[in-house]
Structures are given as C-alpha cells and as structure tokens.
N, C-alpha and C positions, 0 to 999 in steps of 0.2 A: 810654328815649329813642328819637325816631322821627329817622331817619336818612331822606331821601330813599322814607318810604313802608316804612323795615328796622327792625323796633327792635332794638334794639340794649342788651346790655346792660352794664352800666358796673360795671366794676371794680374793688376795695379792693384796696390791699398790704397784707401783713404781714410786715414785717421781725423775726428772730430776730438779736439784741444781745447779746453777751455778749464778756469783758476788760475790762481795767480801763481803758482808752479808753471806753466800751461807745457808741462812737459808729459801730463798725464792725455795721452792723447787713445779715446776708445773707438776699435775698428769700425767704422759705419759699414764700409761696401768691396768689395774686392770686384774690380770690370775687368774688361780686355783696355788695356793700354788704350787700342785704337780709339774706344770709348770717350776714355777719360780726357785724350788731346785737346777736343773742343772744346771739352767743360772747363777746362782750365788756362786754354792759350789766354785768354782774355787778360785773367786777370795777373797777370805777369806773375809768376812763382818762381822766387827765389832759393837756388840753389843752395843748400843748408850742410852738404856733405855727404859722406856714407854711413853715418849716425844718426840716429834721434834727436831732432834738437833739445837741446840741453836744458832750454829756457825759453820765455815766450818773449819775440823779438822786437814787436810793435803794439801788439793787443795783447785781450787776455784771451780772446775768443780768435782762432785760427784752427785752420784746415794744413795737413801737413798728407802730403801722399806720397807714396815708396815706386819708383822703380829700381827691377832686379836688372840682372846680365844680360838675362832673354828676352829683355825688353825694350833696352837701349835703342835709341831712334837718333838720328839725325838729329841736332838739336838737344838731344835731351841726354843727359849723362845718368848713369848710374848711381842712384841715392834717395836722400831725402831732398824732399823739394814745401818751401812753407808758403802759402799763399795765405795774405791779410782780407780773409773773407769769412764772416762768423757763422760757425755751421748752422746755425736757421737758417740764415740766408743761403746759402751751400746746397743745402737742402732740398731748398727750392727750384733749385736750377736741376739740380738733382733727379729729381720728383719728374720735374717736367720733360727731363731726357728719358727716361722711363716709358712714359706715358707715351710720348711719341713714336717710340720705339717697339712699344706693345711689350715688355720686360713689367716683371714685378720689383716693388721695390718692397 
C-alpha cells in the first residue's frame, strides 16, 4: 500500500484461542498477509465473519486470524477466519517460517 509516496506494509493478526469459552483468543503475531498465505492455505480456514468468533466451533484449542480492508486478496474476504489447528502446533509451523526467513519470533 502507498501511503503519501511510503509503502507501507499491511498487517495479519493471529490470535491463539484456547478454554472452553475459546473465544478468549491472545494476540501471538501480527505478519504481512503475504506471510501468513502459506502458513495457513493448508489447513483450510473457515470463514467466521467480520466478528470474533463467538465461541469455540470444533475444539477447545484454535487459531483464529483477522484480515482488514487493505488486505483483502483474491480468495480471501474481509474478517475473521478460524482454523482447527492448536496453537502448539501453530506454533511450530510458525517457528519454522521464521527461521527460514531469517525473522525473529
């Protein structure tokens, strides 16, 4: 995104969810979008709305991550998106795109 002549680049959260509320979800990571694609085309994430989900939908333990406006892609809508993958595991995949990439986690 060009800001005033800056680009600028645009943000993904990833919330780690877990109890049996599992709507208490604490911010892990903010990446660039492009980032985040990989880590998660896989494991199919379902479209949740433009809300927080409300409640936890298959487990107790889920990953739930946000795109905004500016980040809207082909494929991917504006929202919440929850994917049934438990942030240990999350984590790891996480960790390892990191590491590949020369980024701290």
């Amino acid at each position: 995104m060009q800001l005033l002549g800056t680009t600028i680049t645009v943000m993904a959260k990833i919330f780690y969810c877990e109890g049996s509320t599992g709507r208490i979800g604490v911010l892990r990571a903010v990446i660039p979008f492009s980032d985040l694609k990989p880590l998660v085309s896989s494991e199919s994430p379902d479209y949740v709305g433009q809300s927080f989900p409300a409640a936890n939908r298959k487990s107790s333990a889920h990953i739930v991550f946000e795109i905004v406006s500016d980040e809207e892609d082909v494929g991917w809508r504006v929202g919440f998106y929850y994917v049934d993958k438990g942030p240990l595991q999350f984590e790891d995949t996480l960790r390892a795109f990191c590491k590949a990439a020369g980024l701290s986690v």
